[in-house]
N, C-alpha and C positions, 0 to 999 in steps of 0.2 A: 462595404462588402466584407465576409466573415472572410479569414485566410484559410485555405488551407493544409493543415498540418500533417505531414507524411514523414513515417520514421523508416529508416532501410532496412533491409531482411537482417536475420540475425547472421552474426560471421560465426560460422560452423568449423570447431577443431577436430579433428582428427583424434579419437579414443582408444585406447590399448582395450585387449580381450580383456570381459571384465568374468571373475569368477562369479560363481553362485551363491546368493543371499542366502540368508536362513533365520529365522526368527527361534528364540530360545532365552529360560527363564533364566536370571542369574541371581549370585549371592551379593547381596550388597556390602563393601568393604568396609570396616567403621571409620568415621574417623573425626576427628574434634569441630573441623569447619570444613564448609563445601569448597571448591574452589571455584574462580571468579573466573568470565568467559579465557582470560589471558595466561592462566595458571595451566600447570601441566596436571594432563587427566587422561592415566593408560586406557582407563574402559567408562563409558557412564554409569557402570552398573557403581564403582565408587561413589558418584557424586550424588547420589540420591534415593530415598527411601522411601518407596508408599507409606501411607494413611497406617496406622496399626502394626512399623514396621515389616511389614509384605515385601518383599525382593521385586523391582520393577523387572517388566519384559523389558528385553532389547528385541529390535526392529532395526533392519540394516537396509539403507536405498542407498544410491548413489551418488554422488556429486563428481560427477564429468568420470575419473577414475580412481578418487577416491571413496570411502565409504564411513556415510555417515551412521554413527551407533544412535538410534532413538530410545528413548527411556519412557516408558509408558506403563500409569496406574491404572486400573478400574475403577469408575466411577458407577455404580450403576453397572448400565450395558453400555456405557462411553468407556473409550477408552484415552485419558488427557496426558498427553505429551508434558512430562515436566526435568526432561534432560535431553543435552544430546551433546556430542563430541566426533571429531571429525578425524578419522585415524590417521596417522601420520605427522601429524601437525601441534602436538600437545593443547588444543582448543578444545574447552568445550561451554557448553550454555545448559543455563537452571531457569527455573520458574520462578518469577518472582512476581510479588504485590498483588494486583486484581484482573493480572491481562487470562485471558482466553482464548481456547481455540490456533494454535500453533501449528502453523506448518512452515518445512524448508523445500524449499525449488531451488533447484538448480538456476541459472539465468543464462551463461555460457563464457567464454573466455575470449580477452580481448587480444590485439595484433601483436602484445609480449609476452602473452600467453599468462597471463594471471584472469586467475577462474571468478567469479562471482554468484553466490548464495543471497537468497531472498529469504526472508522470517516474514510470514505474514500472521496477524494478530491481531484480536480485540483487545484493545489499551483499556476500557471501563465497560463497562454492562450495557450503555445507552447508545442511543443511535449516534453516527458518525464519530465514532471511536476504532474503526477497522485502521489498519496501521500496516506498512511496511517497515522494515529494518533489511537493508543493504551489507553487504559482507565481501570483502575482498581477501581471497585465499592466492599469493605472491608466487612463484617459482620457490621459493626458497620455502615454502610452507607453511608461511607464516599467515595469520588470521587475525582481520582487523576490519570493527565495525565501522562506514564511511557516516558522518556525520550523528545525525540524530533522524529517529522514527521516520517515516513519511505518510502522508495519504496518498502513495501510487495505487495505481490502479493496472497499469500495463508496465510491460520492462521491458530492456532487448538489447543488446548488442547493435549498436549501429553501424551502418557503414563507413564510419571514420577510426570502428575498431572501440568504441567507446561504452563505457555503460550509461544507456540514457532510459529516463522511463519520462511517465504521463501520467500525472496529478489535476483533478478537480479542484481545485481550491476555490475555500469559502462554501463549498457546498454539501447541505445537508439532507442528505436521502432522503425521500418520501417528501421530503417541505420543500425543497426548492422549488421553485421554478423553469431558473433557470443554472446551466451553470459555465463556466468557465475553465479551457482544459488548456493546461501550461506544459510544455515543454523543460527537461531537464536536464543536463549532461555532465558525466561525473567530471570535473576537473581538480586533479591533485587527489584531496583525501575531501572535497566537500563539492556539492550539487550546484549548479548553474544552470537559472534557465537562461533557454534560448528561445529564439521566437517568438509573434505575437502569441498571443493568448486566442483559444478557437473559443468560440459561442456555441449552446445549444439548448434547444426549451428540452426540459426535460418531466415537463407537464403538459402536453398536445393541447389537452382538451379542459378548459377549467371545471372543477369537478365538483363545487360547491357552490349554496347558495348567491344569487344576485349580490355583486360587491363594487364597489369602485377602487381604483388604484390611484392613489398620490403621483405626478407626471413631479420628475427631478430636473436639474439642469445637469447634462453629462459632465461638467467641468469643477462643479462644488459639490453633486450631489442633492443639495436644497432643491424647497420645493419652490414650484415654480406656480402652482398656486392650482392649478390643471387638474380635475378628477377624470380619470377617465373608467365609465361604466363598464362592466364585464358581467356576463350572462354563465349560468350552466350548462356548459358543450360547445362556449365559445372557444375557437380555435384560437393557440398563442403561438406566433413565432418569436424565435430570436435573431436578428436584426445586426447586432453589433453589442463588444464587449467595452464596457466604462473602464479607462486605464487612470483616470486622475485621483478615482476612489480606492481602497484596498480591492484586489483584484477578488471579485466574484459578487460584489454588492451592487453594482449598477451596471445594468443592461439596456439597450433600444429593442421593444417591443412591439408587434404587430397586431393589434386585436379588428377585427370588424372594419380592415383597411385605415383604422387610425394609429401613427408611429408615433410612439412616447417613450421618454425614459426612466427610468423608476429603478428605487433602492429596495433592496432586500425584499421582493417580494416572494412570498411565500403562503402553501395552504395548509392549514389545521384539518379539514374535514373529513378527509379520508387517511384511511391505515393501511 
């Protein structure tokens, strides 16, 4: 039987009045090199310059009671985030390599009162490259990214005061099948999960030509020699998650009331 996986409401801090935003074009300052997330940065309009030297717009939201400066070029009729810096705190961040698509969230602040910032992003062009990046902003104001990227998909302040999110792992949009949702919790400066791992088909209904699936053995994976038939608009459930393979590769499956288990099953046919 699947487990199920419950995260506690978010723990909610107390905000000071915040003043009024204002969005406004500025002069970008010159200067030999950008500076790195950990460098001191008065304004973002320093740290970066549009396409054809164009002055980036700033764009100001909030984080908790601070405010964060956004840096934004024209693309077109897009407008791409490629700076931002968080006042108070000498931090700021640049565009780098081939990610896309940038946003910061707020997340909320834990039981010693250090705040937490989300960066969500596309890390390459292709599917299953959507990405989180985590950020812990201290009392003392200081600003530090917690481990490396993630594929979370949910975050939240737990009821133990902690920052913990919820990751898909192994799993690739539109092909999966099925997939596997792990459990996280920040401990120190790097993630731990907790908990089993939940199940869930995240293909109902099979959507392609008549095919059969290879039947595994849940403890090596290997096949077990089993095909088992599968129809178009046959129903899949998911059953239970395979913990002796890399997590999200091997599942127990439900099709036409026969339960098998099977590696990396995935469809091509639909987009």
């Amino acid at each position: 039987m699947l487990s199920v996986l419950v995260l506690a409401c978010i723990h909610a801090v107390p905000q000071p009045e915040r003043p009024p935003l204002n969005e406004q074009s500025v002069s970008r300052v010159d200067q030999e090199a950008a500076p790195s997330e950990n460098q001191e940065a008065a304004s973002v309009a320093a740290v970066v310059q549009c396409e054809g030297g164009a002055a980036p717009v700033i764009r100001e939201e909030f984080m908790d009671y601070r405010i964060l400066q956004l840096s934004e070029c024209a693309d077109g009729a897009k407008s791409i985030l490629v700076g931002a810096a968080l006042t108070g705190t000498g931090w700021s961040w640049r565009l780098s390599g081939e990610e896309t698509e940038h946003a910061f969230d707020w997340v909320g602040s834990d039981f010693d009162r250090n705040g937490y910032m989300v960066l969500q992003f596309w890390a390459c062009p292709y599917d299953g490259c959507k990405r989180a990046s985590f950020f812990q902003v201290s009392t003392h104001s200081k600003v530090r990214r917690l481990g490396e990227p993630t594929n979370a998909h949910e975050w939240r302040i737990g009821s133990t005061g902690t920052l913990e999110y919820l990751a898909k792992v192994g799993y690739n949009e539109g092909y999966s099948v099925a997939s596997a949702t792990q459990a996280y919790r920040l401990d120190g400066v790097e993630f731990i999960a907790t908990g089993p791992p939940v199940g869930a088909s995240e293909i109902r209904h099979w959507p392609c030509q008549p095919t059969v699936v290879e039947a595994v053995a849940p403890d090596t994976g290997e096949s077990t020699g089993e095909r088992i038939p599968v129809s178009r608009g046959d129903s899949i459930e998911v059953l239970d998650v395979g913990t002796k393979q890399p997590l999200g590769e091997v599942f127990e499956y439900r099709v036409n009331g026969k339960r098998f288990w099977a590696r990396n099953w995935t469809q091509n046919c639909a987009g």
